[in-house]
C-alpha positions as CSV (number, residue, x, y, z in Angstrom):
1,X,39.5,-36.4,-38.8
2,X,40.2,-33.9,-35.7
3,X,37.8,-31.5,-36.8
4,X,34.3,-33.0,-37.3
5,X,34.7,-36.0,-34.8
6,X,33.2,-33.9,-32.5
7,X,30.4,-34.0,-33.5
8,X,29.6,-37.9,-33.2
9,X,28.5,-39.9,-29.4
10,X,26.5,-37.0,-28.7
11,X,25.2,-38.2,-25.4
12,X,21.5,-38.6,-24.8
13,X,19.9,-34.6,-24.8
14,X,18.5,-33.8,-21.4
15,X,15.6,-33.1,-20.7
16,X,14.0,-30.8,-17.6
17,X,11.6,-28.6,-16.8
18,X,13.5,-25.1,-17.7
19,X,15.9,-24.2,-20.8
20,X,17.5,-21.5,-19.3
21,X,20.4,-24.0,-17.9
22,X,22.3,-26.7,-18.8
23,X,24.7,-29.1,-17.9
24,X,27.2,-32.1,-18.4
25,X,26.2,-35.0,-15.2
26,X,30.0,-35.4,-14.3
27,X,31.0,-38.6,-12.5
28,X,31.1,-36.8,-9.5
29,X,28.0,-34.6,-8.6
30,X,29.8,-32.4,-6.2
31,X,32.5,-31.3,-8.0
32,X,30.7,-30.9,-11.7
33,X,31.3,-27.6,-12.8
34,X,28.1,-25.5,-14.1
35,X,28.3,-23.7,-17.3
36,X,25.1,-21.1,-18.7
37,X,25.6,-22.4,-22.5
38,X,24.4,-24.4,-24.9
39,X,27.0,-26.3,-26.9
40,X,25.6,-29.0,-29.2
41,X,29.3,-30.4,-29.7
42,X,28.8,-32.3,-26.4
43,X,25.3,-31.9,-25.5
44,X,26.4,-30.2,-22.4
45,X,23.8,-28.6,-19.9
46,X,24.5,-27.1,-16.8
47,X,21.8,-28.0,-14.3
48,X,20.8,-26.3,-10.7
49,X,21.9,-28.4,-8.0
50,X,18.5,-29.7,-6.5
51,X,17.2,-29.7,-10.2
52,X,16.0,-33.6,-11.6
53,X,18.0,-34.4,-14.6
54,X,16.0,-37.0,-16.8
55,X,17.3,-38.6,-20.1
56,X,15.3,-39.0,-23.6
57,X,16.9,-41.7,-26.0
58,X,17.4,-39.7,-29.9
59,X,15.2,-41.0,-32.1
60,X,16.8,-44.1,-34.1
61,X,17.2,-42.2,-37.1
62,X,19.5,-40.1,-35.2
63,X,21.4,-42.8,-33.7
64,X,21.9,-44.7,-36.5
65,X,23.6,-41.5,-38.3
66,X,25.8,-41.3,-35.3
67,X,26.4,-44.7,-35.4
68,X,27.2,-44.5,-39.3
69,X,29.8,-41.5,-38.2
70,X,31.7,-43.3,-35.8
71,X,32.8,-45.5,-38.3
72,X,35.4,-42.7,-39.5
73,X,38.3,-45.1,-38.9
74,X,36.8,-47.5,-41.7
75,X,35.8,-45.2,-44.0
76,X,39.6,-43.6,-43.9
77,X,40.7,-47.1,-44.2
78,X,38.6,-48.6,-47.3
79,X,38.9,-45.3,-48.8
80,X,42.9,-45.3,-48.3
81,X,43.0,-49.3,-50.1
82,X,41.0,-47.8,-52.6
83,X,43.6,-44.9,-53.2
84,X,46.3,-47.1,-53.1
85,X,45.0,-49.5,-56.1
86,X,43.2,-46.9,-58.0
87,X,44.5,-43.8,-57.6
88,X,42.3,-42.0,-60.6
89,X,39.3,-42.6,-58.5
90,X,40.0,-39.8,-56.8
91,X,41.4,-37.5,-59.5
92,X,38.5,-35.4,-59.8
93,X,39.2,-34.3,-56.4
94,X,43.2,-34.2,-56.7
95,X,42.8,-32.4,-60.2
96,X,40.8,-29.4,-58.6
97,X,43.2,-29.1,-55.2
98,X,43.9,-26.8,-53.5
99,X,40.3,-25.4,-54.0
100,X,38.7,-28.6,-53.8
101,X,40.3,-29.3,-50.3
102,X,39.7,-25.9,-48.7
103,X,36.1,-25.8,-50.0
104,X,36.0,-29.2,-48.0
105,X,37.5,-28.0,-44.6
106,X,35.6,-25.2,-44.8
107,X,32.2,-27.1,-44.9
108,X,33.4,-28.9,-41.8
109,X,34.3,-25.4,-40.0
110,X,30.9,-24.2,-41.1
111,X,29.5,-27.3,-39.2
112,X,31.7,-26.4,-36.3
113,X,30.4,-22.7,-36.0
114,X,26.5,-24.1,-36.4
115,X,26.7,-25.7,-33.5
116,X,28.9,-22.5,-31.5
117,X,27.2,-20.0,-29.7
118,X,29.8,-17.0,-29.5
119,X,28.3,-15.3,-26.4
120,X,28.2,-18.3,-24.1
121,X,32.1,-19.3,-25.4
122,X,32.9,-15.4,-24.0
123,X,31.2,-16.2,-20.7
124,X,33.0,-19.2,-20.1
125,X,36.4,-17.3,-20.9
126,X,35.4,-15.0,-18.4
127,X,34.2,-17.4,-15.6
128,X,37.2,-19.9,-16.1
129,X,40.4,-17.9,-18.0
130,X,43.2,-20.0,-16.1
131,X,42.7,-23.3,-17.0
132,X,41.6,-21.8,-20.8
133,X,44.6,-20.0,-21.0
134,X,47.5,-22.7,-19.9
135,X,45.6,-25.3,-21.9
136,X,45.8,-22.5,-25.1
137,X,49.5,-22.1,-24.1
138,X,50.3,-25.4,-24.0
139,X,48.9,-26.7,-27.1
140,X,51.1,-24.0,-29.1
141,X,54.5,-24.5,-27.1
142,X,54.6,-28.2,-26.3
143,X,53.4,-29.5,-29.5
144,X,55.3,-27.3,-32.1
145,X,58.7,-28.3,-29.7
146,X,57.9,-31.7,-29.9
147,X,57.7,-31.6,-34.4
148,X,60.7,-29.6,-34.7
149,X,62.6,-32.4,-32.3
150,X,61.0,-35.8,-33.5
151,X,61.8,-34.7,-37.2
152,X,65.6,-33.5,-36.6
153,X,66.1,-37.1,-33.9
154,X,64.8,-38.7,-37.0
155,X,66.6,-37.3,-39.6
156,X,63.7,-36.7,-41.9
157,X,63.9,-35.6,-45.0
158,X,62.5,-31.8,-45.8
159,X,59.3,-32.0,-47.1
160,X,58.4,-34.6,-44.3
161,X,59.6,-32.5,-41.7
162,X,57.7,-29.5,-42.6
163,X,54.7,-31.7,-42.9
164,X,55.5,-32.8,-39.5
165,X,56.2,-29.1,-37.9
166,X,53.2,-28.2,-39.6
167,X,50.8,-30.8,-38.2
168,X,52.3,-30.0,-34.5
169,X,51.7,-26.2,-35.2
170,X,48.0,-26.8,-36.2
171,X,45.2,-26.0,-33.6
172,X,43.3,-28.7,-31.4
173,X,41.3,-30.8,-33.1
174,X,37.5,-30.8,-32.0
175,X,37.8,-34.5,-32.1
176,X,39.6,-33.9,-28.2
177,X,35.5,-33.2,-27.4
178,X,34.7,-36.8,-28.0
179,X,37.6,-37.9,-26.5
180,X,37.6,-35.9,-23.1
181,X,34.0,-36.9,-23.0
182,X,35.1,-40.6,-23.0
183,X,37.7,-40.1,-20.4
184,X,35.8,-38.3,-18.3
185,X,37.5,-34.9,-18.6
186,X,36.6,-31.5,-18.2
187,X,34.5,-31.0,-21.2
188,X,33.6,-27.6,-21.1
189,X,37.4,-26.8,-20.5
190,X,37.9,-28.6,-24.0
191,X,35.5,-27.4,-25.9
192,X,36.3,-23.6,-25.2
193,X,40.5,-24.5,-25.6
194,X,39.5,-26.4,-29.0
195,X,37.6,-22.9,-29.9
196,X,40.4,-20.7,-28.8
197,X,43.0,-22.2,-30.2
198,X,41.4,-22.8,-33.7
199,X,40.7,-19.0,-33.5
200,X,44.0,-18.4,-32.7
201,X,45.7,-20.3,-35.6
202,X,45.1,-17.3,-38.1
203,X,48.1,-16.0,-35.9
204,X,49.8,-18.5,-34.3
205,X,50.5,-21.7,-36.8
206,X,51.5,-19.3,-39.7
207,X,54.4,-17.8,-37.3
208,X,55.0,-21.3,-35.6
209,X,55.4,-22.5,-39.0
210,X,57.5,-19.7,-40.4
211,X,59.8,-20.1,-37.4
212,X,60.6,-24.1,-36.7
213,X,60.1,-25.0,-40.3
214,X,62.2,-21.7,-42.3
215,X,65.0,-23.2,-41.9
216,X,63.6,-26.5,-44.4
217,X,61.9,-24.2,-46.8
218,X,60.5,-20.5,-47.4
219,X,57.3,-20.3,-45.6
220,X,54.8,-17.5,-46.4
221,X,53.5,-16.6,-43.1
222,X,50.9,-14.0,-44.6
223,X,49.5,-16.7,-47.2
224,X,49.6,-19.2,-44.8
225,X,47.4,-16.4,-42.3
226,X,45.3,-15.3,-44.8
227,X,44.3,-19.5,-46.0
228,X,43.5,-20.2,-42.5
229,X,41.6,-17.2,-41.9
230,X,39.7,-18.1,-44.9
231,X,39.2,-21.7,-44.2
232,X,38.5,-22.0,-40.7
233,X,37.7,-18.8,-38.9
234,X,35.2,-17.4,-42.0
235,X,33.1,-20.3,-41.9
236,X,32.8,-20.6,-38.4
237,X,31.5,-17.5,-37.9
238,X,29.3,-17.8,-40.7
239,X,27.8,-21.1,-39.2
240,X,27.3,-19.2,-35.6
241,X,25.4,-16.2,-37.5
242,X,23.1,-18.8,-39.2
243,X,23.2,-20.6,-35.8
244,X,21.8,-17.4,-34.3
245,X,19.7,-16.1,-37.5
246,X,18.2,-19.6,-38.2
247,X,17.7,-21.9,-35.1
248,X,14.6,-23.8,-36.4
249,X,16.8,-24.7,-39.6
250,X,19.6,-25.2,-38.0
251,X,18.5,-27.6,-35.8
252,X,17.2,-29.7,-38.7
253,X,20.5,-30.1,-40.0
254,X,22.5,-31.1,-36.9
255,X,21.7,-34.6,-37.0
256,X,23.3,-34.8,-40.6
257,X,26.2,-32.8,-39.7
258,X,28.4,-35.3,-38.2
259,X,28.1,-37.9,-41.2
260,X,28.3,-35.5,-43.8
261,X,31.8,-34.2,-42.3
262,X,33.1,-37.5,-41.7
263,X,32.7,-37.9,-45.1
264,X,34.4,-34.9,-46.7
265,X,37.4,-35.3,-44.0
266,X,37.5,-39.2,-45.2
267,X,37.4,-37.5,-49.1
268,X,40.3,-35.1,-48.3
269,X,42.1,-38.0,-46.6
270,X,42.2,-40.8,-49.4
271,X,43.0,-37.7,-52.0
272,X,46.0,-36.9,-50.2
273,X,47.1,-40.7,-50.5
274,X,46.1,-41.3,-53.7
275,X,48.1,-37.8,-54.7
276,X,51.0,-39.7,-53.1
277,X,50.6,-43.6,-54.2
278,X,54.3,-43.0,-56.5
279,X,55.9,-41.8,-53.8
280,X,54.6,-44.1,-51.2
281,X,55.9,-47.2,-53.1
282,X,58.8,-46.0,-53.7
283,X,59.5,-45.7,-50.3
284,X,58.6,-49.1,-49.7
285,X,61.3,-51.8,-50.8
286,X,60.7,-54.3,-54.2
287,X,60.8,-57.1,-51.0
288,X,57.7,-56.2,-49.7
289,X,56.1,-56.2,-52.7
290,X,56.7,-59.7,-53.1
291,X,54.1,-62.7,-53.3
292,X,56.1,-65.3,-51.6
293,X,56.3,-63.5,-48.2
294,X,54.0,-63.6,-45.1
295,X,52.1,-61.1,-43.9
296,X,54.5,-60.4,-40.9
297,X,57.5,-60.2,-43.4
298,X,55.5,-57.4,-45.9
299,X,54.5,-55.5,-42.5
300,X,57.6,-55.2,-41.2
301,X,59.3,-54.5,-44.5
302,X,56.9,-51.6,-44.9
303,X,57.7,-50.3,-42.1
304,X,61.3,-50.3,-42.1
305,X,61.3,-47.6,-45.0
306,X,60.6,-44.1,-45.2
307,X,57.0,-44.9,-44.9
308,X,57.4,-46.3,-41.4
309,X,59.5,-43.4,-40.3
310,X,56.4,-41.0,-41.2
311,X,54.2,-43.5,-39.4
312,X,57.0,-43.2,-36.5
313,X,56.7,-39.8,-36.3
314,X,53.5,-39.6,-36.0
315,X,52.8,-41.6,-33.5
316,X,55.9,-40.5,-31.4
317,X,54.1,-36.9,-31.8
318,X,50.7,-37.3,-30.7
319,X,52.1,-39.7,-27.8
320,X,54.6,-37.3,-26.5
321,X,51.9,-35.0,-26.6
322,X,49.1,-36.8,-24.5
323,X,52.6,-37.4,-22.1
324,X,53.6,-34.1,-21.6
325,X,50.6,-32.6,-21.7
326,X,49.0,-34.0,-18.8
327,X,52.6,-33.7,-17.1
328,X,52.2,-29.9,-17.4
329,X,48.9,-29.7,-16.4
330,X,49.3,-32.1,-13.2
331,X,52.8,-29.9,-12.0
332,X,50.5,-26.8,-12.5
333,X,48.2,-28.1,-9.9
334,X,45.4,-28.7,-11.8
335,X,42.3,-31.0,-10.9
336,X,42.4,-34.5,-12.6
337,X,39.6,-34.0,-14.9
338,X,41.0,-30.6,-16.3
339,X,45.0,-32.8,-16.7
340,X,42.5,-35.0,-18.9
341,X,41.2,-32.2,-20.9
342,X,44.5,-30.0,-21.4
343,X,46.4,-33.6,-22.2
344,X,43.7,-34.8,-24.8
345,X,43.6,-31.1,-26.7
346,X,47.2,-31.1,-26.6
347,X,47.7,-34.4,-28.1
348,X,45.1,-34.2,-30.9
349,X,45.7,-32.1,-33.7
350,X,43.3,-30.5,-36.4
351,X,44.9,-32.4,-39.4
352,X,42.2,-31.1,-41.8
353,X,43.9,-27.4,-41.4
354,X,47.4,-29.1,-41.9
355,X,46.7,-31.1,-45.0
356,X,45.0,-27.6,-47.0
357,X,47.9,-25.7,-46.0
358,X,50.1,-28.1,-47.1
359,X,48.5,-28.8,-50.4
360,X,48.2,-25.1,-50.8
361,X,51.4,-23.5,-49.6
362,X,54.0,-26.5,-50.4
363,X,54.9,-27.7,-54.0
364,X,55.6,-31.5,-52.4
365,X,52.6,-33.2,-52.0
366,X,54.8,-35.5,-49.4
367,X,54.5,-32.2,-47.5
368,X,50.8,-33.3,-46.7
369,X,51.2,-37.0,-45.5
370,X,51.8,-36.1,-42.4
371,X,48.7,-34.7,-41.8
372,X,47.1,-37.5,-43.7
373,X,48.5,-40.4,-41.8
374,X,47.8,-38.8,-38.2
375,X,44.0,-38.1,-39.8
376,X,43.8,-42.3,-38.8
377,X,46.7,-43.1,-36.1
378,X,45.5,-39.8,-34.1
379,X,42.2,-40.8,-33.6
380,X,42.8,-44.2,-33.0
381,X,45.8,-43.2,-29.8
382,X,43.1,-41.0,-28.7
383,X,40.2,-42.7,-28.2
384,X,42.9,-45.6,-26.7
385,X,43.9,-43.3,-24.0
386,X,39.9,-42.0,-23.6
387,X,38.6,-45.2,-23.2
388,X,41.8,-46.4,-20.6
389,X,40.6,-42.8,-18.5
390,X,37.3,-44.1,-18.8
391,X,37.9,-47.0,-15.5
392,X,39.5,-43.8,-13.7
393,X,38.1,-42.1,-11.5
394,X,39.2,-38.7,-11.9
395,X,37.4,-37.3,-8.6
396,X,40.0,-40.1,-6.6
397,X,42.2,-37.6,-7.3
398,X,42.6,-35.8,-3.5
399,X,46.2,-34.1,-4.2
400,X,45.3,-31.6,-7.1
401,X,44.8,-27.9,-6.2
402,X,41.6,-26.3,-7.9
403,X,42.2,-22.8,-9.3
404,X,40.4,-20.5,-7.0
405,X,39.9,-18.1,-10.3
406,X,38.7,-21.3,-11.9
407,X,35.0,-22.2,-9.7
């Protein structure tokens, strides 16, 4: 899920002779852009020009729990099959919800702030507040749009629409780190609009929300506030203080961090499914169901009900905004690598925040699926586009106009 995939493909940590500066070795040396920070999302370092930058493998311990977290897709998968045949598996989860799930995404915005270091996101504001900003903007106009249209064009019913507005209204999902790293985007530029915007969120979503989805149900705007604030701004901070307080423990930690919220986010995921199962076959006609058909037949079948319009929806969301995105950044004049970035933290949402607030603000539990079903299909458009940018070039790019304010 969006917000602990982030943490997972690490690149190698570099190492050189001083500490006091970092950076990321962009595909194209001249034009990297030097940052004063440590951020262990990415492993980015900034590094003087005439400074050698040499590269220590992690240990295999390490890289077999990073290999063990990029497996989320399976995990989300099994876990899901699971759900679906035995939904009392995960009633001890279901049964305790909504605590249950914001305790959950809480522990993965704790991770998030262990690995944030306040000071140097405030530095890079300062030095870069352009591309920050628009990127910001964007991900709370284009993608909130973009719900409210794809659920009226499709007709869908209430609770699934609010689920959807409410996914498009979340903040970026850190997962864009990953991503931008595998397209070779600006990853600084994504890691500070991922932290802006989920900061933001205590404000923004809750009067998104309010506004595009009033008109399907009452929304609480100060509950909804209050739950994020609770969920995902309280624990980051808490993990940056004991980033700060405890940096020997800390550092310990990290390399189980990713794994551990994989797992959780994979937890929240099948419970959410397995909270819908009635509701999800219903939705699915008594043909599909049958034994006498192909595999082709009960695919398509499943996708012509209400199920396959969530899926739909989902996927015309997150596509539209990887589209658009980039569109807006390129007519704004910005560099290739930062249409990459602002595209990527557009498109990808944090689901985690949209399936607590729907299980605690919402008496459907359809009003969640949403969030569920992009937890997979998100990732997996993502890291498609990410790995297409990844034979790109961006420094080909010879028509974009750098943001002077931007260096």
């Amino acid at each position: 899920m969006s917000s602990s995939l982030s943490l997972l493909l690490s690149p190698p940590k570099p190492s050189i002779q001083s500490e006091s500066t970092r950076s990321y070795p962009h595909p194209n040396p001249q034009s990297r852009t030097p940052i004063s920070a440590t951020n262990r999302f990415t492993g980015i370092r900034s590094v003087p020009e005439n400074r050698h930058l040499s590269i220590e493998p992690a240990p295999r311990w390490e890289a077999a729990l990073e290999t063990a977290a990029s497996l989320y897709p399976v995990y989300v998968a099994g876990g899901a099959v699971a759900a679906w045949n035995k939904p009392a598996a995960f009633s001890w989860v279901v049964e305790r919800a909504p605590a249950s799930y914001s305790l959950a995404v809480g522990f993965i915005m704790f991770a998030m702030g262990l690995t944030l270091e306040l000071r140097d996101l405030l530095e890079l504001l300062m030095q870069r507040p352009l591309s920050i900003l628009f990127g910001c903007a964007a991900q709370y106009t284009i993608m909130p749009v973009l719900g409210m249209l794809i659920s009226k064009s499709l007709g869908l019913s209430p609770p699934l629409a609010v689920g959807l507005i409410l996914l498009a209204c979340c903040p970026g999902g850190t997962a864009s780190n990953v991503v931008t790293l595998i397209a070779q985007g600006d990853v600084p530029l994504s890691i500070v609009m991922t932290t802006c915007t989920t900061l933001a969120a205590v404000l923004l979503t809750p009067v998104l929300v309010k506004v595009l989805a009033g008109t399907f149900v009452p929304v609480d705007a100060l509950k909804l506030s209050i739950s994020t604030l609770q969920v995902v701004v309280a624990p980051i901070l808490l993990g940056s203080y004991f980033q700060r307080k405890f940096p020997s423990a800390v550092k310990s930690l990290l390399p189980f961090a990713p794994l551990s919220a994989i797992l959780v986010t994979s937890l929240i995921t099948c419970s959410i499914v397995s909270e819908n199962v009635a509701f999800l076959k219903a939705s699915i006609s008594a043909g599909a169901l049958a034994s006498d058909i192909s595999l082709a037949q009960r695919v398509q079948a499943v996708l012509s009900g209400e199920l396959g319009v969530v899926i739909l929806s989902v996927v015309l969301l997150h596509s539209a905004g990887f589209f658009v995105g980039y569109l807006s950044a390129a007519v704004s004049g910005f560099k290739e690598s930062q249409r990459r970035a602002i595209s990527i933290e557009v498109g990808m949402q944090n689901s985690s925040l949209g399936l607590v607030l729907a299980s605690t603000h919402f008496a459907s539990p359809v009003v969640a699926l949403p969030s569920a079903i992009s937890a997979v299909l998100m990732n997996v458009l993502g890291s498609s586009l990410g790995f297409i940018w990844r034979h790109v070039d961006p420094s080909s790019d010879s028509n974009a106009v750098d943001k002077p304010i931007d260096k």
